[in-house]
Structure formats: structure tokens, C-alpha cells
Rosetta silent file (secondary structure, phi, psi, omega in degrees, C-alpha in Angstrom):
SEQUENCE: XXXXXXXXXXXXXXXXXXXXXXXXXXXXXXXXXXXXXXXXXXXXXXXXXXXXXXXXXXXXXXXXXXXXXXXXXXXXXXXXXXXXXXXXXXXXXXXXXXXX
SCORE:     score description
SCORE:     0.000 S_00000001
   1 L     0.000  -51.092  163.033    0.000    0.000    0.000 S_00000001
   2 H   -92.088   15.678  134.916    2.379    2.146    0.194 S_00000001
   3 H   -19.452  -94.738 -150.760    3.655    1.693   -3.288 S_00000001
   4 H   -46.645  -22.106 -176.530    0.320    3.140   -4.205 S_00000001
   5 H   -49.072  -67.965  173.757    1.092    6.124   -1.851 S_00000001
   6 H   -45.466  -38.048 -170.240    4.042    6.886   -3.066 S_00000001
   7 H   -74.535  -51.334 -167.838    3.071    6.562   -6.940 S_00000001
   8 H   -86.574  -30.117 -164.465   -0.231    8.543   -6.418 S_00000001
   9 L  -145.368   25.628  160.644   -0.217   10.769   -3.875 S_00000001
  10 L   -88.228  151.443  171.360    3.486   12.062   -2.861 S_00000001
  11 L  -141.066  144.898  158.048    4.622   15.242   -3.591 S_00000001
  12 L   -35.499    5.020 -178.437    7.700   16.868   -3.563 S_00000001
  13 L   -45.821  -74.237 -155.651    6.420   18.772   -0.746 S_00000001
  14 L    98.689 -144.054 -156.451    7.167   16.371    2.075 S_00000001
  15 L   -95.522   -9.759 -163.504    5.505   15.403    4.712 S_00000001
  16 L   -99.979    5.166 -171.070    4.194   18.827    6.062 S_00000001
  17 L  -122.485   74.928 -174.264    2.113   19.109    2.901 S_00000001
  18 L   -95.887  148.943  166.304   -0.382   16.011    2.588 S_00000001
  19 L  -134.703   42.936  179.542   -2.235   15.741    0.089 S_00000001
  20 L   -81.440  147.308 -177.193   -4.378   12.536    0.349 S_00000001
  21 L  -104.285  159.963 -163.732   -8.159   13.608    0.030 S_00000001
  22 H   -70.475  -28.813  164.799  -10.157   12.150    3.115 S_00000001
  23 H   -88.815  -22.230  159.147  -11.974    9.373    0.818 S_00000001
  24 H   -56.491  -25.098  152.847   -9.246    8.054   -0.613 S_00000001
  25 H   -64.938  -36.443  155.763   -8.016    7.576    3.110 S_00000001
  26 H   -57.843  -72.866 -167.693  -11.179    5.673    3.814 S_00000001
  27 H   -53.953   -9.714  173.818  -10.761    3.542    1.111 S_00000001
  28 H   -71.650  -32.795 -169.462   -7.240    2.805    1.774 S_00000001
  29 H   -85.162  -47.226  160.622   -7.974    2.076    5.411 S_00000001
  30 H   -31.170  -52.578  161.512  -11.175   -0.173    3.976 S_00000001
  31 H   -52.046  -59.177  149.552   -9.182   -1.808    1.648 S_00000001
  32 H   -37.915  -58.202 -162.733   -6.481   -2.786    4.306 S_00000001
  33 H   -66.013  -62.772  166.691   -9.127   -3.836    6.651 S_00000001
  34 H   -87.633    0.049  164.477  -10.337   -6.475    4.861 S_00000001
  35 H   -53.094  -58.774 -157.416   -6.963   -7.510    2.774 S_00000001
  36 H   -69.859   -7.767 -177.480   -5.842   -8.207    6.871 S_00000001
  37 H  -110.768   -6.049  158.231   -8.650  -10.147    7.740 S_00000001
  38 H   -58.949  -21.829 -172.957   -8.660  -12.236    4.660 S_00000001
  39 H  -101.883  -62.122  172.687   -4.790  -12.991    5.919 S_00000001
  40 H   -13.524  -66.697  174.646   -6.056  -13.581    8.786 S_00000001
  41 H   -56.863  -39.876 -172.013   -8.156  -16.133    8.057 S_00000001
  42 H   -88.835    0.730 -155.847   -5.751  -18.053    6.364 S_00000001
  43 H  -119.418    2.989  152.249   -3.132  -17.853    8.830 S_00000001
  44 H   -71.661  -66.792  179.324   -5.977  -19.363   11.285 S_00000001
  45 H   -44.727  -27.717 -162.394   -6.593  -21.797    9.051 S_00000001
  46 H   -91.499  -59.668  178.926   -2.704  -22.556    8.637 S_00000001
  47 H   -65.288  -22.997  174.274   -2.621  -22.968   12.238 S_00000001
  48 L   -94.065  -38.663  121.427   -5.268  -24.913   13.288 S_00000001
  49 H    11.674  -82.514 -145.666   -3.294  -27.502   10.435 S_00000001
  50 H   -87.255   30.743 -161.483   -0.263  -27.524   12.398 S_00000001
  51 H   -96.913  -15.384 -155.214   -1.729  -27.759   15.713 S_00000001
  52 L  -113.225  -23.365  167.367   -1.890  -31.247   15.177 S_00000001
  53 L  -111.750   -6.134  172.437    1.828  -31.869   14.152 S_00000001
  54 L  -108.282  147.018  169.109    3.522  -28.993   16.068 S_00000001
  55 L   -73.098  169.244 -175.492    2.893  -28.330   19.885 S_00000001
  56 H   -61.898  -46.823 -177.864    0.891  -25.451   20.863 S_00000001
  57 H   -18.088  -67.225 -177.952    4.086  -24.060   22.968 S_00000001
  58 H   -41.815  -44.633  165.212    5.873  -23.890   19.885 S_00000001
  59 H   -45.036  -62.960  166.606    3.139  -21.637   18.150 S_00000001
  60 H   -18.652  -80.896 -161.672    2.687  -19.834   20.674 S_00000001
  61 H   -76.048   -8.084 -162.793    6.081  -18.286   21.350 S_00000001
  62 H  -116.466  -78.799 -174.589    7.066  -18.517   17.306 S_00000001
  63 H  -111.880   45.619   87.629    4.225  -17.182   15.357 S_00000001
  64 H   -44.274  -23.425 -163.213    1.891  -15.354   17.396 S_00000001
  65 H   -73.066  -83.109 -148.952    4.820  -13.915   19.500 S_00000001
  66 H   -81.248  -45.242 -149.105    7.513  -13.537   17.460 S_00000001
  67 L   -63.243  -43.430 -167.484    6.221  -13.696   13.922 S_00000001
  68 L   -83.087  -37.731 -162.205    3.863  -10.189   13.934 S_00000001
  69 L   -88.883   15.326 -170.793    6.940   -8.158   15.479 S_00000001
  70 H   -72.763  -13.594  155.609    9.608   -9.464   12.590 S_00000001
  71 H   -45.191  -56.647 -150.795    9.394   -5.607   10.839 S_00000001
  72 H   -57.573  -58.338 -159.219   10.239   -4.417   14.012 S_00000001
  73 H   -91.706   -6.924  174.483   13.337   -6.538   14.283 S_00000001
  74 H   -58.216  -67.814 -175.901   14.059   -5.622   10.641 S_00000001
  75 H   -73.470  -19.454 -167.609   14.207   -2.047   10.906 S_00000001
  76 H   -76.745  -44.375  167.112   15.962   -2.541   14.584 S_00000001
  77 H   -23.788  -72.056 -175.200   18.797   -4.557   12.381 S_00000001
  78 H   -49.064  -24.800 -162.990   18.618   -1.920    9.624 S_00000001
  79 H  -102.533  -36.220  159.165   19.456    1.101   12.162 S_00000001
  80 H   -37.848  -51.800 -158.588   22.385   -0.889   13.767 S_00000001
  81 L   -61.432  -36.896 -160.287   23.644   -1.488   10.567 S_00000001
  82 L  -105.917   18.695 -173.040   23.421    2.307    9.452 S_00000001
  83 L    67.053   15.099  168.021   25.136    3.075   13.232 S_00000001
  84 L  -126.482   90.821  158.599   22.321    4.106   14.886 S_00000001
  85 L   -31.551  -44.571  169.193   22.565    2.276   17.899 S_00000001
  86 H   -58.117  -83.776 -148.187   19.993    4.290   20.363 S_00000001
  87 H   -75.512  -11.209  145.081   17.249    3.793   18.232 S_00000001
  88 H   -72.700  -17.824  165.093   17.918    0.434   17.236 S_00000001
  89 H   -64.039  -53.945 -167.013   18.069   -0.817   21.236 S_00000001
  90 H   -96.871   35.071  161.560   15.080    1.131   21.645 S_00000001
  91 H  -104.675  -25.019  129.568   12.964   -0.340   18.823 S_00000001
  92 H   -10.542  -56.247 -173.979   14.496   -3.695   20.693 S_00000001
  93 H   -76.377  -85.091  162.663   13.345   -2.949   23.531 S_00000001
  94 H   -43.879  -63.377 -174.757    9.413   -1.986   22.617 S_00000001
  95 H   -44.005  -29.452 -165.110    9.791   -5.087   20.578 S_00000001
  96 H   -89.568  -40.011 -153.038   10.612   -7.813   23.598 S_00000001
  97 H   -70.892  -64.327 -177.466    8.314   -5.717   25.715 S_00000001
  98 L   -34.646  -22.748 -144.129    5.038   -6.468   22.738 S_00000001
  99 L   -86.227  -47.505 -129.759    6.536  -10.035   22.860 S_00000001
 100 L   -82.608    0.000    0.000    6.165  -10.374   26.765 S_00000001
């Protein structure tokens, strides 16, 4: 989605200048809303599957935990990487805390 953002509705502006019109923000947020619950569904569906050859523990702490914060641990990677240490601990940090 934000491909489409980018393509359609950035401007050379920045950021202090938006120029999204308020129904195209419904429909974007509409449009999300049921993309994620369609993914949803399947990853319910996925899960209730492996419930039968993996234990629940195992789910548990691996994709319900862990699974939903891996941006999180992406971008905390990515800002080490680019030397910025602070803000990669504390995007670390909020992550273990969401886990816990």
C-alpha cells in the first residue's frame, strides 16, 4: 500500500504538505481492513493444520509472538547497521516488551 502512496499521492512537498483527500483515506484504510482479515483467516486456518503436528508451545512463542513483530526486528537490524545504535536498542526494547 504504500507503493500506491508513493506513486499517487506524494509530492515533492514532504511530509508537512499532505495531500491525500479524506476518501481516498477511507478507502485505503477499507481496503487494508479487509486484505488483513482475509490474511487472517488463512493464517488461522494454517494454524489450526499444524496444531496437530507442532505443539501449541511452539506456536505460541514462534508465530503469534515472534512472527507479527519481525518488521520491528528488521528495521531494529537496519538502524544498527546504518550506526544508529539508540534507536535500534530502543525499537528492541518496545519489541521484547510487545513479545512479553
Amino acid at each position: 500500500m504504500s507503493v500506491l502512496f508513493l506513486v499517487t499521492f506524494h509530492s515533492a512537498a514532504g511530509h508537512d504538505h499532505p495531500e491525500w483527500p479524506v476518501w481516498a483515506s477511507a478507502l485505503l484504510m477499507l481496503v487494508s481492513s479487509g486484505m488483513f482479515g482475509l490474511i487472517a483467516e488463512d493464517v488461522v486456518h494454517v494454524i489450526q493444520e499444524l496444531e496437530s503436528i507442532v505443539p501449541q508451545s511452539f506456536l505460541g512463542l514462534t508465530i503469534i509472538a515472534i512472527v507479527p513483530s519481525a518488521t520491528e526486528i528488521a528495521s531494529a537490524v537496519k538502524f544498527a547497521l546504518a550506526n544508529q545504535i539508540s534507536l535500534s536498542v530502543e525499537i528492541g526494547s518496545a519489541c521484547a516488551v510487545q513479545v512479553l
